[in-house]
C-alpha atoms as an extended CHARMM CRD file, in Angstrom:
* protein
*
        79  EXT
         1         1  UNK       CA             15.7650000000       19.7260000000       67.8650000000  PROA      1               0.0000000000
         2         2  UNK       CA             19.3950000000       19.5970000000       68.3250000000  PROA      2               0.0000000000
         3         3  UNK       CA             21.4430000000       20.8420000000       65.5510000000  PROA      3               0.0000000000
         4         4  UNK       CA             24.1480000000       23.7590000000       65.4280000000  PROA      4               0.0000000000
         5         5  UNK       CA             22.8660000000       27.0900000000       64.1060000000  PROA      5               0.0000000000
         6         6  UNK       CA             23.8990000000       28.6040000000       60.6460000000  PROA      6               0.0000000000
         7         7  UNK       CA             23.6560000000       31.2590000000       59.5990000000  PROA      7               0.0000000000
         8         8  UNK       CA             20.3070000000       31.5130000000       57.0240000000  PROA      8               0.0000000000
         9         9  UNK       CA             18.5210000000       29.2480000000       60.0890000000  PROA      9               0.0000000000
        10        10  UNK       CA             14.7900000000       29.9800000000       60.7610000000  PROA      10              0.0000000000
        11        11  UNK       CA             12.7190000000       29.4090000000       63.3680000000  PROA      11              0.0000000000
        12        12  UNK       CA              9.9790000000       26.7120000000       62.0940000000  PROA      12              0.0000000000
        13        13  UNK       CA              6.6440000000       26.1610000000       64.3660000000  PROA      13              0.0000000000
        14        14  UNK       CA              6.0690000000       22.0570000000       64.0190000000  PROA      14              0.0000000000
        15        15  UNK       CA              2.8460000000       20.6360000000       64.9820000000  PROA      15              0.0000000000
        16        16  UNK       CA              2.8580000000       16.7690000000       65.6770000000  PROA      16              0.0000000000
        17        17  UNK       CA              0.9300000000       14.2390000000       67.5040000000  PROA      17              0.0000000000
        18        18  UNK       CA              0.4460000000       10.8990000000       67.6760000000  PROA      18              0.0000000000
        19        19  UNK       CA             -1.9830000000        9.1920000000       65.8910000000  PROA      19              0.0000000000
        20        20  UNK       CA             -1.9610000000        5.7750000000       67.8100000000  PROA      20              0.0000000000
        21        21  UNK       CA             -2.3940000000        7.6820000000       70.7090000000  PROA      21              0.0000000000
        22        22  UNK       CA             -5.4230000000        9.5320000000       69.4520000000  PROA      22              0.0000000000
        23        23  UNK       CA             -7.3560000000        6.5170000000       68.3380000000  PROA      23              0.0000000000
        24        24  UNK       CA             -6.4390000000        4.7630000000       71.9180000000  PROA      24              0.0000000000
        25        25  UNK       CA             -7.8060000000        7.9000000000       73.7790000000  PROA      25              0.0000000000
        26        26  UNK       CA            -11.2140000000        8.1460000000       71.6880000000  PROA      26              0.0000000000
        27        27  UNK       CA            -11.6950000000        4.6360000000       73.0040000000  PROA      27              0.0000000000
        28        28  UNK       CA            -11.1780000000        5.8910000000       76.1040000000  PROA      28              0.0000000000
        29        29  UNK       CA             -7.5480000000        3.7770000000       76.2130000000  PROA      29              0.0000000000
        30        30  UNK       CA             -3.7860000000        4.3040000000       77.3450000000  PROA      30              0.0000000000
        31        31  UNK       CA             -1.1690000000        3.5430000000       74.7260000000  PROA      31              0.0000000000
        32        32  UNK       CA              1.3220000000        1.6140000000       76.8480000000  PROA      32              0.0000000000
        33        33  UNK       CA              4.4800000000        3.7520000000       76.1460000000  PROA      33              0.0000000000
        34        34  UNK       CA              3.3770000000        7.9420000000       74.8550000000  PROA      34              0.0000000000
        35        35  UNK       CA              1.2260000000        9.6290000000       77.4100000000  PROA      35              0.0000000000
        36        36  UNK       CA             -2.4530000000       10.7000000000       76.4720000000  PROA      36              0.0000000000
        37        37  UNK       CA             -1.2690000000       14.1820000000       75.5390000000  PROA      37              0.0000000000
        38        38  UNK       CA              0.5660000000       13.2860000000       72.7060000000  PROA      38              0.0000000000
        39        39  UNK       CA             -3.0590000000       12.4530000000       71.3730000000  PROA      39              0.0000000000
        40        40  UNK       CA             -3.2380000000       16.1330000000       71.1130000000  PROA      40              0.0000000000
        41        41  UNK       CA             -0.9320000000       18.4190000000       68.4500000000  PROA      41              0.0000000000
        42        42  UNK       CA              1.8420000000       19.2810000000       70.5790000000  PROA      42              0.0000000000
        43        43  UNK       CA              3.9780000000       22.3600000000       69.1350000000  PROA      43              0.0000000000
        44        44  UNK       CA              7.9920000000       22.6590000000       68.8280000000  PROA      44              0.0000000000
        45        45  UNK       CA             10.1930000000       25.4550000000       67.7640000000  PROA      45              0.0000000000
        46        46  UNK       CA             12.7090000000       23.9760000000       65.0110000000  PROA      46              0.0000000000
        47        47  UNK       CA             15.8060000000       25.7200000000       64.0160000000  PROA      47              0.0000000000
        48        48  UNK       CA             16.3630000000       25.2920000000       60.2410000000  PROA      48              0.0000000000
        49        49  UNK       CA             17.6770000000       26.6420000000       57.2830000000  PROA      49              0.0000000000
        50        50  UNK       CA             13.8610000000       25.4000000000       55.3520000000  PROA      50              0.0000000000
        51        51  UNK       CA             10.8900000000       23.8250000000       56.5080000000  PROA      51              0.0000000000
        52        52  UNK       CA             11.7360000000       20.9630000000       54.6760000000  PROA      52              0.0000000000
        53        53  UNK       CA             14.9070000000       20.4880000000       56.7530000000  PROA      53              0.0000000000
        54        54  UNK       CA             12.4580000000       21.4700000000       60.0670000000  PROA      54              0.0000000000
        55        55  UNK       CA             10.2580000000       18.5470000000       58.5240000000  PROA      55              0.0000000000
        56        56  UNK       CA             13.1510000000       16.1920000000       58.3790000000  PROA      56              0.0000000000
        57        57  UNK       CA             14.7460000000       17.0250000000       61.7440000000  PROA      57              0.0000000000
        58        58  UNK       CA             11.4850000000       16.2030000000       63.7010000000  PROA      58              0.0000000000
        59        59  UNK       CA             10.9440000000       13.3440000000       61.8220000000  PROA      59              0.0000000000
        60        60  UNK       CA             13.9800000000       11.7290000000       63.0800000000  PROA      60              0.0000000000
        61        61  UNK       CA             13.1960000000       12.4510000000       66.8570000000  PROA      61              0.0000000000
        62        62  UNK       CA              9.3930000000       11.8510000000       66.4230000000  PROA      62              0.0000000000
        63        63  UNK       CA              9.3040000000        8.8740000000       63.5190000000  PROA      63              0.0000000000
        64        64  UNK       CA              6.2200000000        8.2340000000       61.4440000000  PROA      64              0.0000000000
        65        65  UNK       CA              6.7630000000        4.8800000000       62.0690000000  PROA      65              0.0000000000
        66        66  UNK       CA              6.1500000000        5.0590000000       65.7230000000  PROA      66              0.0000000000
        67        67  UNK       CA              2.5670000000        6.7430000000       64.6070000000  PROA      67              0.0000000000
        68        68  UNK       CA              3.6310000000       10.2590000000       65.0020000000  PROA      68              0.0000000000
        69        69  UNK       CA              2.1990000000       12.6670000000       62.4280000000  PROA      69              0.0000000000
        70        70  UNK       CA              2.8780000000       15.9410000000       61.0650000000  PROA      70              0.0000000000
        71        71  UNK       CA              0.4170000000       18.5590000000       61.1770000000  PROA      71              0.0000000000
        72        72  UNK       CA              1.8680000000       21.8730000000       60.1120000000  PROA      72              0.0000000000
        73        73  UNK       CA              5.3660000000       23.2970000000       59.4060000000  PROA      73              0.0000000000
        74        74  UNK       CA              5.2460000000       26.9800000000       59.7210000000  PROA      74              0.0000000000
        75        75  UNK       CA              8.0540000000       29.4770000000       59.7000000000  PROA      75              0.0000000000
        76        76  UNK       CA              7.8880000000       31.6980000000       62.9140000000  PROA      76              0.0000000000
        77        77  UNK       CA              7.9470000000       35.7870000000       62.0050000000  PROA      77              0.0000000000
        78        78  UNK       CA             10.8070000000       37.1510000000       64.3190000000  PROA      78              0.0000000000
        79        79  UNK       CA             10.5350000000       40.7240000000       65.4630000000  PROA      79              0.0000000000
């Protein structure tokens, strides 16, 4: 997600997918816009200073609105 680092950032795993998309593939259907793998959780790496903020940042690129869902927020471990 874009955003400029800080300093206190974490790295936050985000699991989303589509839900319109999942029901459409079940039927064995296309949703006309979001490929078929979106039916599927699809993982990003968020920058951000809480997983609340990680939750709000892929929100905005991925809206619920459009049918996408969030699975999991989990902060990564860095070594």
């Amino acid at each position: 997600m874009e955003r400029t680092p800080h300093n206190g950032d974490q790295v936050f795993e985000v699991s989303i997918y589509n839900k319109e998309v999942r029901s459409l593939v079940k039927e064995n259907m296309s949703h006309d816009f979001f490929d078929d793998h979106w039916a599927d959780e699809q993982v990003r790496d968020v920058l951000a200073e809480t997983a609340d903020e990680a939750r709000q940042l892929v929100g905005k690129r991925f809206p619920p609105d459009e049918g996408f869902v969030i699975a999991s927020v989990k902060p990564l471990q860095m070594a």
